[in-house]
N, C-alpha and C positions, 0 to 999 in steps of 0.2 A: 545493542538491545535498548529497548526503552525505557528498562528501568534505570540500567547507564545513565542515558541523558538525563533523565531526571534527575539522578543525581547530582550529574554536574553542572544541571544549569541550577541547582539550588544552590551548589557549592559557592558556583559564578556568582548567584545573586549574596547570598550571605553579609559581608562584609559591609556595614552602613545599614542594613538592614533591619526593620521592626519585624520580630517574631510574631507572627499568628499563634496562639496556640491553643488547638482546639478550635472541633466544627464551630460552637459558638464566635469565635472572634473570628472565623475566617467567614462566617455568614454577615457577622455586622461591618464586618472593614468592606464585604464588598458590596453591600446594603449604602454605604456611606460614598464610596467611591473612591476605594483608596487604591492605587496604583498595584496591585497584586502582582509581584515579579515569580515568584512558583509557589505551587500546590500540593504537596501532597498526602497520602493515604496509603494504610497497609490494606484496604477493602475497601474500593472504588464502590462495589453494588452495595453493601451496606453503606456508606457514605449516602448513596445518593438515596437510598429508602429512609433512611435520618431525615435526607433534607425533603423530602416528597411529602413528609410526614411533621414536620416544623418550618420549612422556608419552603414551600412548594413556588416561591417567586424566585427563588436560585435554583430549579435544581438545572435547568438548561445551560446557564451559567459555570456551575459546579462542574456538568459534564463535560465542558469545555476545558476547564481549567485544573482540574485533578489531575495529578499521575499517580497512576498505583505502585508500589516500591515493595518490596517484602520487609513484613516487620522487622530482620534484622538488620535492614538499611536504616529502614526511620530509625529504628534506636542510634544507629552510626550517627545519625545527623542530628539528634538530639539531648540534651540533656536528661530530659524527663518525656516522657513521650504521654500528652494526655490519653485519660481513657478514652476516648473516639475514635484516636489513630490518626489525629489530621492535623495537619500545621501550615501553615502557609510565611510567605515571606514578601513583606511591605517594603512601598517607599515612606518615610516618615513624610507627613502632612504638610505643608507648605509653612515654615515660619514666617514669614512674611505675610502669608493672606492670610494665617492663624491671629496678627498682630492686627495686620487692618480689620477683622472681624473685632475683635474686642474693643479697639479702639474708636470703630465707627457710633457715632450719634445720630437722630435719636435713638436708643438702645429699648428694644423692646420685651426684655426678658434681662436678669442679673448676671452680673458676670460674677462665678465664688473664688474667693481669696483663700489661702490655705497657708498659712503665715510661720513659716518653717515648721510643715509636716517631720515626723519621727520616724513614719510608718509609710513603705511602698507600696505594701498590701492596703491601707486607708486611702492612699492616692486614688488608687486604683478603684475604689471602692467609689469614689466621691467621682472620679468622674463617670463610673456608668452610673450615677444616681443623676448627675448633671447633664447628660445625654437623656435618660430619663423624663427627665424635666423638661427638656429643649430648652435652656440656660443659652445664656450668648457664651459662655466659655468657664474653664478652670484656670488659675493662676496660681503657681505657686512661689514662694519666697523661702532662701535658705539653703542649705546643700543640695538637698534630694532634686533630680534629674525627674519631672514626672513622667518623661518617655521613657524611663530605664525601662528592662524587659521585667522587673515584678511585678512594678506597677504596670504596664501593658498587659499581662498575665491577667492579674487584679480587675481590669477594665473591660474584660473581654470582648478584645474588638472595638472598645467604644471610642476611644480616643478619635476616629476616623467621625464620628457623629457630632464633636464640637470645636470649639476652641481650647486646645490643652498649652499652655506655654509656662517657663520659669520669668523671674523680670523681678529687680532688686524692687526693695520695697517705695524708694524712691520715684520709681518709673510704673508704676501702677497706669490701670488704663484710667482713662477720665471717668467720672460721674462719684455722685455720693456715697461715702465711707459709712456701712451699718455694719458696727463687731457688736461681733458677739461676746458679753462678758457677765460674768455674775453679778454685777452690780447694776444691769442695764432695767431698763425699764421693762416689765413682760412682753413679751411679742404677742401674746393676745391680743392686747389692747393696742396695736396700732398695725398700719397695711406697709409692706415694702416696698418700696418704688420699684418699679421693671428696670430703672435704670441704674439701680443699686451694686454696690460693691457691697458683697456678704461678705465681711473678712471673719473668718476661725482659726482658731489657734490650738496649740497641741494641750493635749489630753492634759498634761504635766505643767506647763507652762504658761497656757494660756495665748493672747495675743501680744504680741512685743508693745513696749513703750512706747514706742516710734510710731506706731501705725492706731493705738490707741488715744496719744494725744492728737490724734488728724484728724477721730473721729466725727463724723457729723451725729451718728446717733449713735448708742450703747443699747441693745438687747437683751433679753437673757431667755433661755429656753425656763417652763417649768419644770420646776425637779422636786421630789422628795426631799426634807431635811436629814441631814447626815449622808446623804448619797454623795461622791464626790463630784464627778463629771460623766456623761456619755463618751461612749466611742464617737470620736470623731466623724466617721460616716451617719451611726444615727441623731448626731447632732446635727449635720449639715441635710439630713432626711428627712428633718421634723421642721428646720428651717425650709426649705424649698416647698416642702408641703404647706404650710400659711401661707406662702406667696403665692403660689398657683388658687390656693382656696380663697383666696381672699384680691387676685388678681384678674385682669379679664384675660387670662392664661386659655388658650382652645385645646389644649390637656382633653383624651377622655380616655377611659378606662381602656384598656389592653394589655394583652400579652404575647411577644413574639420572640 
């Protein structure tokens, strides 16, 4: 049968594999170009009136690459089954041309530092803000894996739209160190190079020692007196937004 095969070729595909989950990520992973090993859906026809009606640029795509499964497949094959009913299974992005991407000069967009993130859910969050942006990449430092599947969850799909890698802090890509720190100068008052390393630090913590004495500049977002700090995403939201406003960023308004 061919809900069979589908399942075994998702089975087959599994192992090594980035989690789609939800119409959303599996629209932008295959928006981006990301190697879609299986597809599936408990409602093929509702899937594809979803996407006729939000990605009318996938739905030929979609029709190609869905298999329909009975709901109580997809729940077999998954943990949490988004509300959409759709999941798909990735090859992870190429580390190596994720590395030459970041490391390439001249650099015409920032690449963001994430200087031992706490939160996978934030990961996540920062880099569909960084895909948003069209950023030359995310970087993080510290334990957290930014391809684990909460953060890919978090990112919906977007991971496939930039540069996402981990990389001690030592090994940073080239170009200028701008942290972000309460003590830094306001970022109103000055523009961010496109070639800039935006380094951010955790909520609690801040930016490490290490990567603060490298600094070329120190920043500081505006804040209320007694407020402590932003979430990490809309700190790294209100930073990315100055650069593009204040950049020759080709940014225009949209939504997809």
């Amino acid at each position: 049968m061919i809900e069979d095969e589908a399942v075994r070729r998702w089975r087959a595909a599994a192992p090594g594999a980035v989690l789609l989950d939800g119409f959303h990520a599996v629209k932008h992973a295959l928006r981006f170009g990301a190697d879609i090993r299986a597809a599936v859906t408990a409602d093929k026809a509702a899937t594809l009136r979803l996407a006729a009606e939000l990605a009318p640029d996938l739905t030929g795509r979609l029709a190609d690459q869905l298999s329909e499964i009975p709901a109580g497949a997809l729940r077999d094959l998954l943990t949490r089954v988004h509300p959409t009913g759709v999941a798909g299974l990735a090859a992870r992005r190429d580390r190596g041309a994720n590395l030459a991407d970041l490391a390439r000069l001249p650099r015409l967009a920032p690449v963001v530092v994430l200087d031992q993130p706490r939160n996978l859910g934030n990961v996540g969050a920062v880099v569909r803000l960084a895909a948003g942006f069209a950023v030359t990449g995310v970087v993080t430092t510290g334990d957290l894996d930014p391809w684990h599947p909460n953060a890919v969850r978090s990112g919906a799909g977007l991971h496939y739209a930039t540069a996402v890698e981990h990389r001690d802090a030592a090994e940073l890509p080239p170009g200028p160190l701008w942290v972000l720190d309460p003590e830094g100068e306001d970022i109103r008052a000055t523009a961010l190079p496109d070639d800039a390393l935006i380094v951010f630090g955790s909520e609690r913590h801040g930016v490490s020692d290490e990567l603060r004495a490298r600094a070329d500049a120190l920043v500081a977002l505006p804040m209320r007196a007694q407020v402590s700090s932003y979430n990490l995403a809309t700190s790294v939201g209100m930073a990315l937004y100055h650069w593009a406003a204040t950049s020759r960023s080709p940014l225009v308004p949209g939504l997809a």
